[in-house]
C-alpha positions as CSV (number, residue, x, y, z in Angstrom):
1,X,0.0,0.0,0.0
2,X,0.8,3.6,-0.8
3,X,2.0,5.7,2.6
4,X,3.6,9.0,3.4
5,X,6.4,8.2,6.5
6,X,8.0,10.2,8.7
7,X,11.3,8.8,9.2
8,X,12.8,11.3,11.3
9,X,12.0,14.5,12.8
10,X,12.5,17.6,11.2
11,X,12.3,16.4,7.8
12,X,9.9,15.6,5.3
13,X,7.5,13.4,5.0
14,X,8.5,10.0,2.1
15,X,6.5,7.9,-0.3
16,X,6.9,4.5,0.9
17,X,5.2,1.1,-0.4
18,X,4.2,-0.9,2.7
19,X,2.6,-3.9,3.7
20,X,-1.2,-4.3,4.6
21,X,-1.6,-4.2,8.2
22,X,-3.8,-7.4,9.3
23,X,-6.1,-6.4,12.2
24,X,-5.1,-8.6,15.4
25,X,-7.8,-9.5,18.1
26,X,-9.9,-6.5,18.6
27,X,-9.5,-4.6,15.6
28,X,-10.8,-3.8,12.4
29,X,-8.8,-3.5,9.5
30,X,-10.3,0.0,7.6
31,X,-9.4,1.1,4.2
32,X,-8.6,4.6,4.3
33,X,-10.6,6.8,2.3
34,X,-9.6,10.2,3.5
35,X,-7.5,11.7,6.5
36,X,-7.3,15.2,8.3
37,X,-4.2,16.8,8.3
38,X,-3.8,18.2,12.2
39,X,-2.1,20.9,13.6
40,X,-0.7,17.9,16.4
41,X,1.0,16.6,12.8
42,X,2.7,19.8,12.8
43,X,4.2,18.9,16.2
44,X,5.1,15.2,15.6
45,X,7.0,16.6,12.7
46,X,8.7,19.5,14.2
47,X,9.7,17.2,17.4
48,X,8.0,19.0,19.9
49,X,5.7,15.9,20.8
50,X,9.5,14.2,21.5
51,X,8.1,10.2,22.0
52,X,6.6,9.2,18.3
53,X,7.2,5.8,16.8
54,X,10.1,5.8,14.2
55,X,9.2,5.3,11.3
56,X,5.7,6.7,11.4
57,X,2.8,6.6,9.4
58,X,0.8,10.4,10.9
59,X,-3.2,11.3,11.1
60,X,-5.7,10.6,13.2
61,X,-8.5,11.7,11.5
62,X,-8.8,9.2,9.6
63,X,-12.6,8.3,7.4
64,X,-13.0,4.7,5.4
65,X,-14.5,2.0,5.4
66,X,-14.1,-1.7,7.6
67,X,-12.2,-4.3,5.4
68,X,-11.4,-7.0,7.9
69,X,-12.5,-8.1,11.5
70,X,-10.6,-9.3,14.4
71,X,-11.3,-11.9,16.5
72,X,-13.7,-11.0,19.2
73,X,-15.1,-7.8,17.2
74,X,-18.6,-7.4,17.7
75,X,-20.8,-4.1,16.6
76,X,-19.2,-3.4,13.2
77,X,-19.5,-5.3,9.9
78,X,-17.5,-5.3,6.6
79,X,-18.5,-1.7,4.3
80,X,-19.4,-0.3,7.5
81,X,-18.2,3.9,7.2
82,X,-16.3,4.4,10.4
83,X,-14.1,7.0,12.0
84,X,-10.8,6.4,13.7
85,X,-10.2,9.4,16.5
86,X,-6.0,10.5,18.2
87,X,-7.0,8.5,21.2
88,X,-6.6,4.5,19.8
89,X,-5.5,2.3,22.5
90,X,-6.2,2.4,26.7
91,X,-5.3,-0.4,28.9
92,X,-9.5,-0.4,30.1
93,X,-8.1,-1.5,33.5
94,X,-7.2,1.6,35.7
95,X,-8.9,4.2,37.6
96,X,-9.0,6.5,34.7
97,X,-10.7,3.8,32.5
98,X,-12.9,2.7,35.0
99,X,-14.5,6.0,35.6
100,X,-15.5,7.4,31.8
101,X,-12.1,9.2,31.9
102,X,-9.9,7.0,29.3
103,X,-8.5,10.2,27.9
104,X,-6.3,10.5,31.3
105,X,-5.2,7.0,30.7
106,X,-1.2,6.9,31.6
107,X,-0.6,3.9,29.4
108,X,-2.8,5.6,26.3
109,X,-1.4,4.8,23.0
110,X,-2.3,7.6,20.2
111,X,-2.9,7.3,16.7
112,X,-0.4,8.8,13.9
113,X,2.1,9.2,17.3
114,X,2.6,5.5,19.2
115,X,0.1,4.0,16.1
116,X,0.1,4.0,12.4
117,X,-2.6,6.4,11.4
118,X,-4.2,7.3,8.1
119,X,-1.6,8.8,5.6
120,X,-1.6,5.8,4.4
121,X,-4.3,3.6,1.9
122,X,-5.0,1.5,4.8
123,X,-4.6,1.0,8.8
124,X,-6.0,-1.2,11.6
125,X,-7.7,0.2,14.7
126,X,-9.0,-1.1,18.4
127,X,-12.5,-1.2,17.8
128,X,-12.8,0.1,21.2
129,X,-12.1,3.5,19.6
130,X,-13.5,3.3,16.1
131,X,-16.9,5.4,15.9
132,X,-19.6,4.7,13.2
133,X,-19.7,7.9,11.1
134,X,-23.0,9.7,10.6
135,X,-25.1,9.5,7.4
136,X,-24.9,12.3,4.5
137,X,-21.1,13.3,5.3
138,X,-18.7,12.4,2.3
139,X,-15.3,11.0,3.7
140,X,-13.4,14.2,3.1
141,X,-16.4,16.2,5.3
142,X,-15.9,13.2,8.1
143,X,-12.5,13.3,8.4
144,X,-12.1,16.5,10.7
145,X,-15.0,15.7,12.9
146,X,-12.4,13.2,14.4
147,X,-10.6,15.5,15.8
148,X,-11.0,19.1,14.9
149,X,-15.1,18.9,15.7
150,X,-14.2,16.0,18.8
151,X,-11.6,18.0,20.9
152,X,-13.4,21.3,20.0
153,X,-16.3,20.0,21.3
154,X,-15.2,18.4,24.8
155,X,-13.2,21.8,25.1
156,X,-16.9,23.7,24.8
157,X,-18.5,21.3,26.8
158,X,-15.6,21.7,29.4
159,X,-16.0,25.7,29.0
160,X,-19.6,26.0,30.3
161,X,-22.9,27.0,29.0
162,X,-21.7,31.3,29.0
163,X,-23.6,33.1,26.2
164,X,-20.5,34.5,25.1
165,X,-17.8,32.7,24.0
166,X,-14.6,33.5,22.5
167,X,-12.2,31.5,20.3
168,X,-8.4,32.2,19.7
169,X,-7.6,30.6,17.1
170,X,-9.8,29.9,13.9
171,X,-8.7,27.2,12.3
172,X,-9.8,23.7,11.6
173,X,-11.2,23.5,15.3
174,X,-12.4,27.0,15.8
175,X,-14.6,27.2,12.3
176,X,-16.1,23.9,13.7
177,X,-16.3,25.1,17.2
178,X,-18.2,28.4,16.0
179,X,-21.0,26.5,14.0
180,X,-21.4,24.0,17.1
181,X,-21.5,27.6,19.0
182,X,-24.0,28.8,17.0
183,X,-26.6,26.2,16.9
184,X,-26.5,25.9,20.8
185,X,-27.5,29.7,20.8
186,X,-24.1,30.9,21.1
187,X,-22.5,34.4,20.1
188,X,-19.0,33.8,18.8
189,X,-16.4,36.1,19.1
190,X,-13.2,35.4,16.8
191,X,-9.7,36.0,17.6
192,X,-6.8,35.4,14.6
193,X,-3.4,36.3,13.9
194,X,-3.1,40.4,13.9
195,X,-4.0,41.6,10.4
196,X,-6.2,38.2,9.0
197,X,-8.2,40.1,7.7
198,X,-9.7,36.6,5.3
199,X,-9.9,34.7,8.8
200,X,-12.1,37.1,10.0
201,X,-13.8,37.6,7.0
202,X,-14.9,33.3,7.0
203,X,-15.7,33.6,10.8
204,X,-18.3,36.2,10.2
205,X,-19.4,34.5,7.5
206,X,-19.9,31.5,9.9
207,X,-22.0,33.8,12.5
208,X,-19.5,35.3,14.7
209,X,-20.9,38.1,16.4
210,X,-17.0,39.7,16.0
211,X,-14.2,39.3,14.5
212,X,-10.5,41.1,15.4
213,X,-6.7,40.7,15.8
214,X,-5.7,38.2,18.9
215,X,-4.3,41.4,20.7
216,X,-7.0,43.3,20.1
217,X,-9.7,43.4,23.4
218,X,-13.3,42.3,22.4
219,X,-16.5,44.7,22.7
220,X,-18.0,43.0,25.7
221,X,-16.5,40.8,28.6
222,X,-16.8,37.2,27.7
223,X,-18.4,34.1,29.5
224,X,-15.7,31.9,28.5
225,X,-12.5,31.5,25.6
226,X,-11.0,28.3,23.7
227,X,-7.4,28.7,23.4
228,X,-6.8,26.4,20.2
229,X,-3.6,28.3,18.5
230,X,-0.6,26.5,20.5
231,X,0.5,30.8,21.5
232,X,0.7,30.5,25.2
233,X,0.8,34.3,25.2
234,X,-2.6,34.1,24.3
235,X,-3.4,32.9,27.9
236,X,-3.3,36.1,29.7
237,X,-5.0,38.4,27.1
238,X,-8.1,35.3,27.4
239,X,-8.1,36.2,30.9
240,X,-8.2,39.2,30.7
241,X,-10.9,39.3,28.1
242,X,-13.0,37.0,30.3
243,X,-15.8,38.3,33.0
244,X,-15.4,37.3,36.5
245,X,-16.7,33.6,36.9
246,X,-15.5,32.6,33.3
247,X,-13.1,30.2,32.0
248,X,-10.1,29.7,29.3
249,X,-9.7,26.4,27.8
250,X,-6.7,25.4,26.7
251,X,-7.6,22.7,23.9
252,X,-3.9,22.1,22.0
253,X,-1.8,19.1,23.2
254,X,1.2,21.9,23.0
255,X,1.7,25.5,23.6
256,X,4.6,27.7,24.1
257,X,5.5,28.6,27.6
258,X,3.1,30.8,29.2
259,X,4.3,33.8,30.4
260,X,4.0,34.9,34.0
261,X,0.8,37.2,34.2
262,X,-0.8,38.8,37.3
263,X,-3.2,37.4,39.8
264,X,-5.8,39.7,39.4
265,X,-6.3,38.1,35.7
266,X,-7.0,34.6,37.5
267,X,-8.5,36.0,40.3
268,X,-12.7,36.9,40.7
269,X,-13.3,33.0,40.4
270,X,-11.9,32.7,36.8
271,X,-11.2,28.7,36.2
272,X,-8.2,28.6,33.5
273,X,-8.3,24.5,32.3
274,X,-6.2,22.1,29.7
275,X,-8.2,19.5,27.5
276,X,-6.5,16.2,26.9
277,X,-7.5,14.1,24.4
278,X,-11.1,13.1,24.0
279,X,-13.2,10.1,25.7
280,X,-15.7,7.9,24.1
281,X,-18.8,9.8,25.2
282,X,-17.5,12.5,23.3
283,X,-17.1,10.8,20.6
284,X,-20.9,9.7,20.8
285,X,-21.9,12.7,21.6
286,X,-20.0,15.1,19.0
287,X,-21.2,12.9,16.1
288,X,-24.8,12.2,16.8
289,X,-25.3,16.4,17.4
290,X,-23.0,16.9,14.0
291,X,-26.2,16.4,11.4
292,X,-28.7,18.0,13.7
293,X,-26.4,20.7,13.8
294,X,-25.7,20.7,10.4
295,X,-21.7,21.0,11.0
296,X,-20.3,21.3,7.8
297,X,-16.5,21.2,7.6
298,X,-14.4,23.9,5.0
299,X,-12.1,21.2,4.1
300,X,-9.2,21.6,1.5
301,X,-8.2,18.5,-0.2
302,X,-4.6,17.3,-1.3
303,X,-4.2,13.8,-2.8
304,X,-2.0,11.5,-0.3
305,X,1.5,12.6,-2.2
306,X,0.8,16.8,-1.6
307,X,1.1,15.6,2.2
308,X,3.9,17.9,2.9
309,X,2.3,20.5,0.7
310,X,-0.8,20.6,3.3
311,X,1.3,20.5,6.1
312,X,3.4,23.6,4.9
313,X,-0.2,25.2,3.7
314,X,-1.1,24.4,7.6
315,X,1.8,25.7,9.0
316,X,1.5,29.3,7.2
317,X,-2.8,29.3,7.2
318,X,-3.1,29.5,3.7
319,X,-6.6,28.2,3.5
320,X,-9.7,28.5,5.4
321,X,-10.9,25.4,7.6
322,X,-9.2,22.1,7.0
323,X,-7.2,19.8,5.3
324,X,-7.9,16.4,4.5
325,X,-5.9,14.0,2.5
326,X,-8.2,12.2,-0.4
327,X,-6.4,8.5,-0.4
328,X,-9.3,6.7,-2.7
């Protein structure tokens, strides 16, 4: 099979041939039909996630179709459209597991980091952690709802229920985040890098109430923020844009250093909060309220080959929304 590999940090992405992974017990073997391209990608590649598995098929948002059972599979069936999420193995056995909160598992395995993901014609998966995709969503709309839509929505669930709720960042997550925002009676206010003037352009176009420059203070207080740009020096200018009783989420598995900031931003009851990884309830959740929400993903496709094209079009925002690699 066709796969783009990382070999070794800090260098690009190589066309390899490989051999079709067989599923073991408890997994299904999925042909891959398209993948998201992730700003946690960006990471693996650049070596700030530092533990990956050498070499390295990346993506975990990955959207195709079951091609083989496991032994002791139950609940999916060959042709079945399924999903494959970042969080891909737990050990179902500790206190974490135990409790609904597998995403805090200490043995976790992740995919497209400890696991081959979807940059690749085809993968295997736990079917612990493969979701059923929902009806009327092509596989190049499905793919970022497995991560992009998932973490952005645990990290608004974790935020509260405030009326007003602002997003740094508006990228793959936040344009998903603002519809999500929007059909639960939401107003959005946008934050991007100083002078975007397209990003803010698209997030009004998506329903944001406003629309400015990261630096930039917006109109009213807000209820709550999602930090998604990895800018830890967006931390304190959150807080500060937040009402007393608000929170900041932090929803990126890596930020710069946040710098030191005073109390009184934190203080008056404000809760500032990371998001790590995503649990299967979320996964339920995000992708039974997706059609009834109409979310609708701006994706921009690249063929499996333009890999490092769409990370590089990632790294400098060049497009609006997503990308998503079209393998078939």
């Amino acid at each position: 099979m066709r796969a783009m590999v990382l070999e070794r940090p800090g260098t690009p992405l190589v066309p390899r041939e490989l051999v079709v992974p067989v599923p073991g017990p408890g997994q299904l073997g999925i042909d891959v039909e398209a993948c998201g391209v992730c700003r946690t990608d960006l990471h693996i590649v650049d070596g700030e996630l530092t533990e990956p598995k050498l070499p390295l098929v990346l993506g975990h948002q990955i959207a195709g179709l079951v091609t083989e059972l496991g032994a002791d599979v139950t609940g999916f069936a060959k042709g079945d459209r399924v999903g494959v999420p970042w969080l891909g193995w737990t050990c179902g056995q500790c206190d974490y597991c135990t409790t609904g909160r597998e995403n805090l598992c200490r043995a976790a395995r992740f995919t497209g980091y400890h696991l081959d993901g979807g940059f690749a014609e085809a993968c295997v998966a736990d079917a612990r952690y493969v979701f059923h995709l929902p009806v009327g969503y092509r596989s190049v709309e499905a793919a970022p709802l497995l991560c992009a839509a998932l973490i952005g929505y645990r990290a608004l669930r974790l935020a509260g229920d405030g009326h007003r709720l602002g997003l740094y960042g508006f990228g793959a997550a936040g344009h998903l985040v603002a519809q999500l925002g929007r059909h639960l009676g939401r107003e959005i206010y946008a934050f991007t890098r100083p002078g975007d003037e397209r990003g803010q352009a698209f997030a009004r176009q998506l329903g944001a109430t406003w629309a400015g420059d990261s630096d930039r203070r917006p109109p009213v207080e807000l209820d709550a923020a999602i930090v998604f740009a990895p800018v830890g020096a967006l931390v304190p200018l959150a807080l500060a844009a937040v009402a007393p009783g608000g929170s900041v989420v932090c929803a990126g598995i890596h930020m710069s250093d946040v710098p030191a900031f005073p109390y009184r931003l934190l203080w008056g009851e404000r809760t500032l909060r990371s998001v790590a990884n995503l649990t299967r309830r979320d996964g339920d959740e995000l992708l039974a309220l997706a059609p009834a929400a109409n979310l609708r993903p701006a994706a921009r496709a690249y063929p499996l080959t333009e890999a490092n094209a769409a990370l590089s079009d990632l790294r400098a925002g060049r497009f609006e929304g997503a990308a998503v690699l079209v393998i078939r």
